[in-house]
C-alpha positions in Angstrom: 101.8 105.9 156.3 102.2 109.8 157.4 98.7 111.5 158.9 98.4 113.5 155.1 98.7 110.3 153.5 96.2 108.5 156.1 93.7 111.4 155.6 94.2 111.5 151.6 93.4 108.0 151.5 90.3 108.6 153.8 89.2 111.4 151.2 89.5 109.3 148.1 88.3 105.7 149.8 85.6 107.0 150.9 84.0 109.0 148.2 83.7 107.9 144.4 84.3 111.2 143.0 87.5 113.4 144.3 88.7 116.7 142.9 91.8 118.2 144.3 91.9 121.7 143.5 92.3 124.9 144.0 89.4 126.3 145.7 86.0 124.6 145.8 83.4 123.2 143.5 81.2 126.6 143.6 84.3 128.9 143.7 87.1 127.5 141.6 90.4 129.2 142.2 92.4 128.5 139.0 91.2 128.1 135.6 92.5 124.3 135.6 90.3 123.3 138.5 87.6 125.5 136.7 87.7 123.4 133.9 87.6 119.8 135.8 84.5 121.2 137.5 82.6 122.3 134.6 83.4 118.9 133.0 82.2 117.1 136.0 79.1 119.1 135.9 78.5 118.6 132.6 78.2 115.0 132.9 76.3 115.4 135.7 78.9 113.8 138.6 78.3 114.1 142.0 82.1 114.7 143.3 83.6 115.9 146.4 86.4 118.9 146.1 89.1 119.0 148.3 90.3 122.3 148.6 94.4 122.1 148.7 94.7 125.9 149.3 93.3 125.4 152.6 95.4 122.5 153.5 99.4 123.3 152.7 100.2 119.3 154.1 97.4 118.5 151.5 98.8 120.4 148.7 102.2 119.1 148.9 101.0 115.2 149.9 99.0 114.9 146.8 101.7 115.2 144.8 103.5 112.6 146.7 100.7 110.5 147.4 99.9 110.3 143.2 103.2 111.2 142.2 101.9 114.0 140.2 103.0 117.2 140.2 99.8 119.2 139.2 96.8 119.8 140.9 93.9 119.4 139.8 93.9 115.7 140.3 90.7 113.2 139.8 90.2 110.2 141.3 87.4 108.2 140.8 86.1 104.6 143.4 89.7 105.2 144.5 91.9 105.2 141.1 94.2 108.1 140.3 92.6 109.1 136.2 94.6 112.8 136.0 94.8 116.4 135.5 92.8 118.7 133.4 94.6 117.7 130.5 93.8 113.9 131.1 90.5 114.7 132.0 89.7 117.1 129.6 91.1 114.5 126.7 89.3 111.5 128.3 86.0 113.8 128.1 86.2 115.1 124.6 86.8 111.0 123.4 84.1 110.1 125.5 86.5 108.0 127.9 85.9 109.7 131.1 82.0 108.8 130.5 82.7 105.6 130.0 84.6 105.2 133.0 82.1 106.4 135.2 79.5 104.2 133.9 82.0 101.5 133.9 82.4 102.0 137.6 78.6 102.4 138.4 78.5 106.1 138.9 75.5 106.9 136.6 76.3 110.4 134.4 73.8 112.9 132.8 72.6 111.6 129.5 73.3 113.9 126.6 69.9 115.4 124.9 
């Protein structure tokens, strides 16, 4: 395992919510990481974002490390869910709720 994919795996291990994106939770730096955030908000989801434009061996071992080519990217206890698209999708159907709660991580109650 290379050092990016050691410290990748430290990131997503070791916190149950992981956004990689461009720029940070308070200060999104593309509308796609903009969007994952304000889902994640909405529901409430306490989430650590990685920022990838500070970190070029980040940026590019994401991709590798997921095999996906986009960024944002979601993980949640570890798992790989998706992009905005996924995430976005998975939110609308109510999926990405039931996820959470499915894993124990306890989301804002609509109301």
């Amino acid at each position: 395992m290379t050092d990016v994919n050691a410290r990748i795996e430290a990131e997503v291990k070791n916190n149950d919510v992981v956004l990689f994106m461009k720029g940070t939770p308070q200060f999104p730096m593309c509308g796609f990481s903009g969007q994952v955030v304000q889902i994640l908000n909405y529901v409430g989801v306490p989430f650590t974002g990685v920022n990838v434009l500070e970190d070029q061996e980040i940026r590019e071992g994401i991709k590798a490390y997921s095999n996906w080519p986009t960024i944002p990217q979601l993980y949640v206890k570890g798992e790989f869910v998706g992009g905005c698209d996924i995430t976005r999708e998975m939110f609308q159907a109510g999926e990405l709720q039931a996820l959470f709660e499915g894993k124990g991580i306890a989301v804002k109650q609509a109301g």
